[in-house]
C-alpha positions as CSV (number, residue, x, y, z in Angstrom):
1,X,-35.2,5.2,-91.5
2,X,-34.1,7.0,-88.2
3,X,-31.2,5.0,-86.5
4,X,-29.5,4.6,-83.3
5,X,-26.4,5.6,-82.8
6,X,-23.7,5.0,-79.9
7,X,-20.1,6.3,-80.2
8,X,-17.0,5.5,-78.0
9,X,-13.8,7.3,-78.5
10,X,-14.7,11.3,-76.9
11,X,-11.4,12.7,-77.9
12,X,-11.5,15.7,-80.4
13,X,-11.8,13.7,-83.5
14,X,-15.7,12.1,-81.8
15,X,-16.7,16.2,-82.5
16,X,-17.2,15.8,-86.1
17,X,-19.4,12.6,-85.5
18,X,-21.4,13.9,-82.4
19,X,-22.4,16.9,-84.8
20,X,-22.8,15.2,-88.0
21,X,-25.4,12.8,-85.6
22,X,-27.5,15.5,-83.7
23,X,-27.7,17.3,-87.3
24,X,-29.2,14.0,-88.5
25,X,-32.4,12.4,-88.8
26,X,-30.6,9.8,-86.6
27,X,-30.5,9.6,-82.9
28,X,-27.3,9.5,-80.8
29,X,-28.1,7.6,-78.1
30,X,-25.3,6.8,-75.8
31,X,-21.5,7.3,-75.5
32,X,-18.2,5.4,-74.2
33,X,-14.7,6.3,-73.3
34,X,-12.5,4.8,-70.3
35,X,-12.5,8.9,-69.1
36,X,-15.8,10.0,-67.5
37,X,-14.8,13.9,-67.4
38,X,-14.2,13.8,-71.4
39,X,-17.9,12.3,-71.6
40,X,-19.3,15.1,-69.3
41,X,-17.8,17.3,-71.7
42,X,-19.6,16.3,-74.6
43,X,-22.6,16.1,-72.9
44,X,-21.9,19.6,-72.3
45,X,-21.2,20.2,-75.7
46,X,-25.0,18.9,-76.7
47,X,-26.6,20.7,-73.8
48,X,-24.7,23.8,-75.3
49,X,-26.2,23.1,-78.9
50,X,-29.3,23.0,-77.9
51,X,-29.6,18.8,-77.5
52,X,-30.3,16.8,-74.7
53,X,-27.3,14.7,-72.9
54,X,-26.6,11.2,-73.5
55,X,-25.9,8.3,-70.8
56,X,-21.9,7.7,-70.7
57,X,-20.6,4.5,-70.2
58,X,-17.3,3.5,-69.2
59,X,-17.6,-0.1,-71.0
60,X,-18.8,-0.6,-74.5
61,X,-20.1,-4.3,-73.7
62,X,-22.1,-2.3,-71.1
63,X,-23.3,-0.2,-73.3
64,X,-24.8,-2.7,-76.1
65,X,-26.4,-4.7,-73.3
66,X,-28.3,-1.7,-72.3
67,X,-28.9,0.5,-75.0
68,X,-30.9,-0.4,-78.2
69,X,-28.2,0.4,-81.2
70,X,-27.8,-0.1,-84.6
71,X,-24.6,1.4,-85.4
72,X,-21.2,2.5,-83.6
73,X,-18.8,4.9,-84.1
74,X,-15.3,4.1,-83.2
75,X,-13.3,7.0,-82.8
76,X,-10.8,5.4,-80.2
77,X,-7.2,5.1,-79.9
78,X,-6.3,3.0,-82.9
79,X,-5.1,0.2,-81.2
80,X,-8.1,-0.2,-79.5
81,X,-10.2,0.2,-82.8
82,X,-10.6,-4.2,-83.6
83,X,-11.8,-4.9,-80.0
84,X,-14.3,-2.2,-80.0
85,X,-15.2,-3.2,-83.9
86,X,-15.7,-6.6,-83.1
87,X,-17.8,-6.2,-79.8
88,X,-20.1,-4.0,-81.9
89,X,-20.1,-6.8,-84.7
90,X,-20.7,-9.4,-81.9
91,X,-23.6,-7.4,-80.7
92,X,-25.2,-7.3,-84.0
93,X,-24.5,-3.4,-84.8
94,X,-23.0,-2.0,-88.1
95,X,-19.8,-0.1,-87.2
96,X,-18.5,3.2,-88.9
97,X,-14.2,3.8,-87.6
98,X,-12.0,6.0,-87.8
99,X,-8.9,5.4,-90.0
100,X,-6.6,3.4,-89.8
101,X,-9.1,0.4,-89.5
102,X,-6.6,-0.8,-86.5
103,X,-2.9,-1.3,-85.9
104,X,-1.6,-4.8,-86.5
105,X,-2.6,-8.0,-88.7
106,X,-4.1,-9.9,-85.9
107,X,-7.0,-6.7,-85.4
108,X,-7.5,-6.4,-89.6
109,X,-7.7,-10.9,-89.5
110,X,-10.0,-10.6,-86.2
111,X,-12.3,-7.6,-88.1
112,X,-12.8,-9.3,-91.5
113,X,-13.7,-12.9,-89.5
114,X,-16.1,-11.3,-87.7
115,X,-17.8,-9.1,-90.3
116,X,-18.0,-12.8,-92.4
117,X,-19.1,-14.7,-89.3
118,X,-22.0,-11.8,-88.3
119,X,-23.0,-10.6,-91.4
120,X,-23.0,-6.6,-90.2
121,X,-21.0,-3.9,-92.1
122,X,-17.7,-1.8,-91.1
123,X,-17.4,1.4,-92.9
124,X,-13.7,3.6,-92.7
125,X,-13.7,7.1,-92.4
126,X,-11.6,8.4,-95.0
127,X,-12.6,11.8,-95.5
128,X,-9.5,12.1,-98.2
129,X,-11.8,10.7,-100.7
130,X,-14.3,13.6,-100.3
131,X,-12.3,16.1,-100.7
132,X,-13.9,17.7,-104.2
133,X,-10.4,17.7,-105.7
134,X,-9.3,14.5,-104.8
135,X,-12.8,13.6,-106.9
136,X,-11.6,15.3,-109.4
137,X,-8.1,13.6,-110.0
138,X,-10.4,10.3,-109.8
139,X,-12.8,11.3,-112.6
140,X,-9.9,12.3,-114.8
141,X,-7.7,9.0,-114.4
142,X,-11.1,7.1,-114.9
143,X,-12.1,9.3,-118.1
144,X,-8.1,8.1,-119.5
145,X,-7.1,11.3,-119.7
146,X,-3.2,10.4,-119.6
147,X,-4.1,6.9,-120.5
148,X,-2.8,3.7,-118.5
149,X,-1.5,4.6,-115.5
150,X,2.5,3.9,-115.2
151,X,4.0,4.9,-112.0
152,X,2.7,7.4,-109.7
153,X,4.9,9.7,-107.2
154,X,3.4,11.0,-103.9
155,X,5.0,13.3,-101.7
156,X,3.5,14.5,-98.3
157,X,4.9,17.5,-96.1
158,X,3.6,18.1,-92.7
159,X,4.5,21.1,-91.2
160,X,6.6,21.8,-87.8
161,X,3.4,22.7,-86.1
162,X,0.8,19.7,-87.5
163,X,4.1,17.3,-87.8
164,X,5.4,17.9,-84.6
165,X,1.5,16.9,-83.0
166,X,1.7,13.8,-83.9
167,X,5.1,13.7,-81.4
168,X,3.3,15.1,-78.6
169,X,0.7,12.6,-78.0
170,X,-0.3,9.0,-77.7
171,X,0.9,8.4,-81.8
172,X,4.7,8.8,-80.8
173,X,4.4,5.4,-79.8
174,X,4.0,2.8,-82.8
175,X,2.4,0.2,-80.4
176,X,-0.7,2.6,-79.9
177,X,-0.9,3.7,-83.1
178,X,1.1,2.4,-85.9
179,X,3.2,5.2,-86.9
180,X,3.1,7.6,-89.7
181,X,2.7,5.0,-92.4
182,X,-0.5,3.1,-90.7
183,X,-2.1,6.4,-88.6
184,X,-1.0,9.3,-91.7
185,X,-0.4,7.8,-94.7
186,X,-3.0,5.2,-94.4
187,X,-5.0,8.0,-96.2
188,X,-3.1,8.8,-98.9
189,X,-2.2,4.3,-99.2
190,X,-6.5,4.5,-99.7
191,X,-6.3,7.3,-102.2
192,X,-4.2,5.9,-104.6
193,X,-6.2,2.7,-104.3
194,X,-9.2,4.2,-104.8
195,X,-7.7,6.1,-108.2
196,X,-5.7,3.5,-109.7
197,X,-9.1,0.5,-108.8
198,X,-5.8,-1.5,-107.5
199,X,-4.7,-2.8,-104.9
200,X,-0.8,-3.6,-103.5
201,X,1.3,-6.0,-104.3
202,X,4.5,-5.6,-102.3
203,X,6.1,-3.0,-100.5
204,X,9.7,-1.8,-99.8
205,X,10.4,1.1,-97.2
206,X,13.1,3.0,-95.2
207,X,12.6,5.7,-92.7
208,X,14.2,7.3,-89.6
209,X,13.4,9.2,-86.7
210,X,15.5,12.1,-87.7
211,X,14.3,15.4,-86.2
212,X,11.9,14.7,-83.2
213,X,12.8,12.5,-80.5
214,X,15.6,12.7,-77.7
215,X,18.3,12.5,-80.5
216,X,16.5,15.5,-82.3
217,X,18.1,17.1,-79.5
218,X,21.3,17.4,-81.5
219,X,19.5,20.2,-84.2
220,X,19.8,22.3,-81.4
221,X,15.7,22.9,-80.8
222,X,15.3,20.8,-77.7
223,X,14.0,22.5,-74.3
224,X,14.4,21.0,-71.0
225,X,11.2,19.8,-69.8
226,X,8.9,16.7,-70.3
227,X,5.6,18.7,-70.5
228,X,4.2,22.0,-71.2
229,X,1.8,22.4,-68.7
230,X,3.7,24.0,-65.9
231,X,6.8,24.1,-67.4
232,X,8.6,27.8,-67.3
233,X,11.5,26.0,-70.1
234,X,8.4,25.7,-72.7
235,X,6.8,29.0,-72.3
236,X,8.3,30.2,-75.6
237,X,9.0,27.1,-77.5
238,X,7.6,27.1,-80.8
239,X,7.2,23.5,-80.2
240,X,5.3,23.4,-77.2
241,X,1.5,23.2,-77.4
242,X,-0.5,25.5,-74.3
243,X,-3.6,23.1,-73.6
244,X,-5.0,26.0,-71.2
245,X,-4.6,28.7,-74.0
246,X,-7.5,26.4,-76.2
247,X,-10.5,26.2,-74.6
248,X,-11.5,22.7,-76.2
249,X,-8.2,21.1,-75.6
250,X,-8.0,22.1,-72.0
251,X,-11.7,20.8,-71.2
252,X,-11.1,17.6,-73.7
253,X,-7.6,16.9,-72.3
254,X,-5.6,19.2,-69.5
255,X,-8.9,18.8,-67.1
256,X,-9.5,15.2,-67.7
257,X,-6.2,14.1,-66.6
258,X,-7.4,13.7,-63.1
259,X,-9.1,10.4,-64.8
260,X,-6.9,8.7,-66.3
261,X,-3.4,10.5,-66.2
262,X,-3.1,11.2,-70.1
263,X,-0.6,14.3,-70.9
264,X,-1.8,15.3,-74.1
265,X,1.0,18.0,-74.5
266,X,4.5,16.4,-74.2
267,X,7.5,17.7,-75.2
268,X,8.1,16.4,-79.0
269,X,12.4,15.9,-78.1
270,X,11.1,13.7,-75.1
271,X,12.3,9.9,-74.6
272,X,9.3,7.5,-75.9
273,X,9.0,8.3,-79.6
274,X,9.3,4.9,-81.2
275,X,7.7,6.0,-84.7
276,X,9.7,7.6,-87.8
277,X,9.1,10.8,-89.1
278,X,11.5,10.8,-92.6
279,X,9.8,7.8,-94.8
280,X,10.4,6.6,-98.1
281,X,8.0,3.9,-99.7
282,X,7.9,1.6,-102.7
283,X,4.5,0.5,-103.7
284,X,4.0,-2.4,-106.6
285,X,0.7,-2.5,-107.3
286,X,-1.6,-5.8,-109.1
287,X,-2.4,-3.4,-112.2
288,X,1.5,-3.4,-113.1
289,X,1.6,0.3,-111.5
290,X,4.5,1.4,-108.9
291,X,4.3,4.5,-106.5
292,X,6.9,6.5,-105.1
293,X,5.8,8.1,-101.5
294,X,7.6,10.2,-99.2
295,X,6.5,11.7,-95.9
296,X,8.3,14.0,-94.1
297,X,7.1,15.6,-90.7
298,X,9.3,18.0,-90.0
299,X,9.2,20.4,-93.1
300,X,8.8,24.1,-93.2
301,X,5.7,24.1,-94.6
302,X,2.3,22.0,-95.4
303,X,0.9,20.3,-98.3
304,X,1.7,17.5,-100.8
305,X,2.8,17.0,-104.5
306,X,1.8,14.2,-107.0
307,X,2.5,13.2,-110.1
308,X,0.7,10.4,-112.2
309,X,2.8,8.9,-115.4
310,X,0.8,7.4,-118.2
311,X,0.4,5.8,-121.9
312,X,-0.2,9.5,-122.7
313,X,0.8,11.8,-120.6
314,X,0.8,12.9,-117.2
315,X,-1.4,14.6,-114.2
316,X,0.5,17.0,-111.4
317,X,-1.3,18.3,-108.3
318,X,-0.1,20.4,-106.0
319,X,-1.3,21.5,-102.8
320,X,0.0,23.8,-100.4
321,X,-2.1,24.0,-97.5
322,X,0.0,26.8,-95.7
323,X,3.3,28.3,-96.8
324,X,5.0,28.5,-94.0
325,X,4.4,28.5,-90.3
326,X,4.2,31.5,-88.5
327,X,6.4,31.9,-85.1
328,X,2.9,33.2,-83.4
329,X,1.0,30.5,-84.4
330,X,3.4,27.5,-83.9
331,X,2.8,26.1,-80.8
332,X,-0.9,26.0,-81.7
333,X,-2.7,23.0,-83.8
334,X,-3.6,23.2,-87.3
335,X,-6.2,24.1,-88.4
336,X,-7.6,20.2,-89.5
337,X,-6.4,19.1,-86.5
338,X,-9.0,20.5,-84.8
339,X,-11.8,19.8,-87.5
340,X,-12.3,23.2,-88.6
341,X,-12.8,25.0,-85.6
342,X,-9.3,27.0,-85.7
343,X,-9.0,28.1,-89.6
344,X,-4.9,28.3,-90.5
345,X,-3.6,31.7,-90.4
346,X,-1.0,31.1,-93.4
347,X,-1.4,31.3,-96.8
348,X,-2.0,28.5,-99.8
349,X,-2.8,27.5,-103.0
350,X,-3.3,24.2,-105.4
351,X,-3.1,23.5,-108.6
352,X,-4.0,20.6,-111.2
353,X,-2.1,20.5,-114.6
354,X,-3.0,17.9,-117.4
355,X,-0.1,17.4,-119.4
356,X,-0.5,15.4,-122.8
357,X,1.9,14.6,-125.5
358,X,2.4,16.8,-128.3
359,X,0.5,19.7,-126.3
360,X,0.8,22.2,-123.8
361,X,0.1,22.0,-120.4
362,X,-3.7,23.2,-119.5
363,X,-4.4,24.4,-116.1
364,X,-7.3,22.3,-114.9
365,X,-10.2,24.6,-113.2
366,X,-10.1,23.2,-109.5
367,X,-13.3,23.3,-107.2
368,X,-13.2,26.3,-104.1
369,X,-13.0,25.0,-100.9
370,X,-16.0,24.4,-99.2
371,X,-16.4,25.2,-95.6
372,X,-15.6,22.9,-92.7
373,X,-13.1,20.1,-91.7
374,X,-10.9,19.2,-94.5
375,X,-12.2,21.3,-97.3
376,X,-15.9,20.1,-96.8
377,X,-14.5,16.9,-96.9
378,X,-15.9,15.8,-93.1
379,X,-19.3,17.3,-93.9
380,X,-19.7,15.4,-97.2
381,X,-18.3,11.8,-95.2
382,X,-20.4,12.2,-92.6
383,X,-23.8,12.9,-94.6
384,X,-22.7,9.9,-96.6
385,X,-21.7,7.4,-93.9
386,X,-24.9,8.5,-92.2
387,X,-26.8,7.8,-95.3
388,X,-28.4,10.9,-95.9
389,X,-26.9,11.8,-98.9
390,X,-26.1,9.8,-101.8
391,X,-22.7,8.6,-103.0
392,X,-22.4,8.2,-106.9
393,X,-18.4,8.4,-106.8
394,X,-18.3,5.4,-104.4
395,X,-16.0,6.8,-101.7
396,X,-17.1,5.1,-99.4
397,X,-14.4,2.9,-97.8
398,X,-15.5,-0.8,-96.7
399,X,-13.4,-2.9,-94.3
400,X,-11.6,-4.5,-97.3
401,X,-10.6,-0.8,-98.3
402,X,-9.5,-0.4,-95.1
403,X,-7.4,-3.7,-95.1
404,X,-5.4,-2.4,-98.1
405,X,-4.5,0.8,-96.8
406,X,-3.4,-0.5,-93.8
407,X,-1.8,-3.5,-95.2
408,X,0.3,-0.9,-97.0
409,X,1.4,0.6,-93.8
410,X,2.4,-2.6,-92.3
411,X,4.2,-4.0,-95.0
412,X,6.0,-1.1,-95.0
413,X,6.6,-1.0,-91.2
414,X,7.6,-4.9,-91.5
415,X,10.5,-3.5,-94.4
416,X,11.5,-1.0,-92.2
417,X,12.2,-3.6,-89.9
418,X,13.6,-6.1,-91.8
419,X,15.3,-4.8,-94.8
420,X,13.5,-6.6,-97.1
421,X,10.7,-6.0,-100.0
422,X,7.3,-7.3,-98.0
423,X,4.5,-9.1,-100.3
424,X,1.1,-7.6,-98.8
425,X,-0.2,-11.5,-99.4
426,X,2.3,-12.4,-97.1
427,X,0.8,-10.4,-94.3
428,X,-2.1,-11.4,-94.9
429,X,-4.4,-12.8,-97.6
430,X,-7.8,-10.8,-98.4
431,X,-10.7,-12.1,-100.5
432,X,-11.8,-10.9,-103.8
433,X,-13.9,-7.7,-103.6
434,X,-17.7,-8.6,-103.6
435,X,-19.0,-8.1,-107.1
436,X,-22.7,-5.7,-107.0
């Protein structure tokens, strides 16, 4: 059946949603966000596309009170993500989010009481999981090809152009959005979860802030100026990011300032970066399994590497999603980081190799790329967390999914803090998964 739909959150990640909706048998029905100009803009955006515009509201309480609704889509700042969860739980509305779930124990606690005390549903976007070879490596661990699984290594490399975006905007600062290991590798935290069917034990991390940042200054990349916009100092800085040369990003971000003040282009060797961007993580898991993960967001180019140990023999992926970054292109966003609308101009590849004992290696036929976000990957969430297509694989990520994954994060952020090996029980206790 047709449902209503009301999303708040109009930043560039709401795009995906907004079109997965109109495409729908659904109806979008209303939209929130504290800045009315970024609402006008999507309202342009569906009068552009041929659909009618949608009343804005400033308050999300206002908006349930007025508008009939079913389900929201929270696609927020993440540390805003519980209190807008739990107003649409409140309200009697299912509630689709954006990863990570939220930021902090007391907003995973406050998100799992209410989903028990109201009875609706919270679904996490993590379009990892539909990527067709992430499907893949999940089939062949489940089919035992390399047996029970022993360790597993992950290694993520964000490039000095996708890396450095995360430096430039609201996610330098850990309050807002958790850093790396809650806002980044909260997906690949859900992905090994999802492969192994476990969940994590205890953590132990370290990390630094070793390239970005005000002390970054010292690699000799720093320019002097705070923003880009207006700045002569960052007219050629491979780092800087020229809101007014994209369209989208000036109408979404450079002309909504006037509302609310938010620079969306700062400089990335700029005082207020209190995240990490060199991490190292330890992951026990309840099967007996450990991981290895690094993530490093300052490398020269993009993609990741992992390697899965078992009772007979082993599984290596490797992904490179661009091989370098080119000079021309550098101070522009990658390609995901719009959602498929800017396509990356640098070359890549993946492979999959099965390697069992006593035999040679075999080259495991991967799936093309399908078009869109991600692989495909936001095309086959959305149709899924919409309900319009069926999901035999069961990627879809409930809110104890998303607990784990950012559990993972935070136990690794408390290490980083402390020192110390953090038991995820510790943090904070969830409940058995729901059998059926």
């Amino acid at each position: 059946m047709p449902r209503r739909f009301a999303l708040i959150g109009t930043g560039a990640r709401a795009e995906m949603f907004v079109t997965a909706i109109t495409a729908s048998p659904h109806d979008l029905v209303a939209i929130s966000d504290p800045n009315q100009h970024r609402m006008n803009v999507h309202n342009d955006w569906l009068r552009a596309a041929g659909h009618s515009p949608v009343p804005g509201y400033v308050s999300l309480p206002e908006l349930l009170a007025r508008e009939k609704v079913d389900t929201v889509v929270v696609t927020s700042v993440d540390d805003t993500h519980a209190g807008h969860i739990v107003t649409a739980l409140e309200a009697g509305c299912d509630v689709i989010t954006e990863k990570p779930m939220t930021v902090d124990v007391a907003g995973c606690r406050a998100i799992l009481d209410a989903i028990d005390r109201t009875g609706g549903t919270v679904s996490v976007a993590f379009n990892y999981r539909f990527n067709p070879l992430h499907e893949q490596v999940r089939s062949l661990l489940a089919s035992g090809a390399i047996g029970e699984i022993g360790s597993v290594h992950f290694e993520w490399l964000l490039d000095v152009r996708h890396g450095a975006d995360y430096f430039r905007r609201w996610h330098r600062d850990k309050e807002h959005s958790g850093g790396l290991l809650v806002h980044k590798a909260g997906h690949h935290f859900d992905l090994v979860n999802w492969w192994l069917g476990a969940a994590p034990v205890s953590v132990f991390a370290s990390g630094q802030l070793f390239f970005y940042g005000p002390d970054g200054a010292r690699h000799g990349y720093a320019r002097p100026y705070d923003r880009v916009h207006g700045s002569p100092a960052a007219a050629d800085d491979p780092f800087a990011l020229h809101l007014d040369a994209n369209p989208r990003l000036q109408a979404l971000y450079l002309d909504a300032e006037k509302d609310d003040g938010y620079q969306r282009d700062l400089n990335v060797f700029a005082p207020g970066v209190t995240i990490e961007d060199d991490m190292a993580v330890l992951v026990k898991y309840d099967t007996g399994a450990t991981m290895t993960y690094h993530l490093t967001a300052y490398a020269p180019w993009e993609g990741y590497r992992l390697m899965v140990n078992g009772s007979k023999g082993r599984l290596e992926l490797e992904v490179v999603e661009s091989d370098h970054v080119s000079p021309v292109a550098a101070g522009e966003l990658k390609g995901a980081a719009v959602h498929g609308v800017v396509e990356n101009p640098e070359q890549g590849r993946r492979t999959l190799t099965l390697r069992t004992y006593w035999e040679p290696p075999v080259e495991v036929p991967i799936p093309a790329y399908e078009k869109g976000g991600h692989g495909g990957a936001d095309s086959r969430m959305t149709s899924v967390l919409l309900g319009t297509a069926v999901d035999p694989l069961e990627r879809s990520a409930t809110a104890r999914d998303g607990a784990l994954a950012l559990l993972t994060g935070l136990a690794a952020n408390e290490s980083l803090r402390t020192g110390a090996p953090v038991r995820v029980d510790d943090l904070l206790s969830l409940p058995a998964p729901r059998k059926g």
